[in-house]
N, C-alpha and C positions, 0 to 999 in steps of 0.2 A: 688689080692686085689688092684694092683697099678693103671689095668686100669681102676677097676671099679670107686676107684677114680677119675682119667684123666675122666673119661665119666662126673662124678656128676658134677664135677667144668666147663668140657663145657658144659651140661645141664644149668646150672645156669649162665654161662657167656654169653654164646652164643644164648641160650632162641631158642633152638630147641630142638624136642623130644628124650626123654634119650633115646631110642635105635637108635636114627642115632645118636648119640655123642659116645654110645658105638660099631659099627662099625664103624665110622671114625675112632677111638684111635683102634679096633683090626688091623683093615686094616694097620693104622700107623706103629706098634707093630710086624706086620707079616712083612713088609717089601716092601707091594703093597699100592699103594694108590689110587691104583683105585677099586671102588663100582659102582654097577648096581642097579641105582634107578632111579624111577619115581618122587621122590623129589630133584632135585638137588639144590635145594635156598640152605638147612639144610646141605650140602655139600660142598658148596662153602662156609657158614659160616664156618666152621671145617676147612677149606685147605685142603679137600681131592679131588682131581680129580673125577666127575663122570661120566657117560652116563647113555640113556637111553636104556632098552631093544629093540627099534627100529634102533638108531645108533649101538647096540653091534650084533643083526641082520643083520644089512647093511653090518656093517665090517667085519662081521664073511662069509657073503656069496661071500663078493668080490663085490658090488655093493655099487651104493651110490645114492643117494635122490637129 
């Protein structure tokens, strides 16, 4: 119940979509704060670290752009 809380209130503070506010707070919660999105504005409001699946691509093969 607590995150879903944490999600509503930055839903409403932060005025991004309630399921990236409810990954940022699991993300938070689990102890990673890092998320794989193609939205990262909705991300960086939250304070959570993101990328995208081309840089997690890039970094996962050992190459870089």
């Amino acid at each position: 119940m607590r995150i879903r809380l944490e999600a509503l209130r930055d839903y409403d503070e932060q005025h991004v979509d309630y399921i990236d506010a409810y990954i940022a707070v699991k993300a938070k919660h689990s102890g990673s704060s890092d998320v794989l999105t193609w939205n990262q504005k909705h991300f960086r409001r939250l304070g959570v670290r993101s990328i995208t699946p081309g840089e997690y691509l890039r970094t996962a093969s050992g190459t870089s752009k």
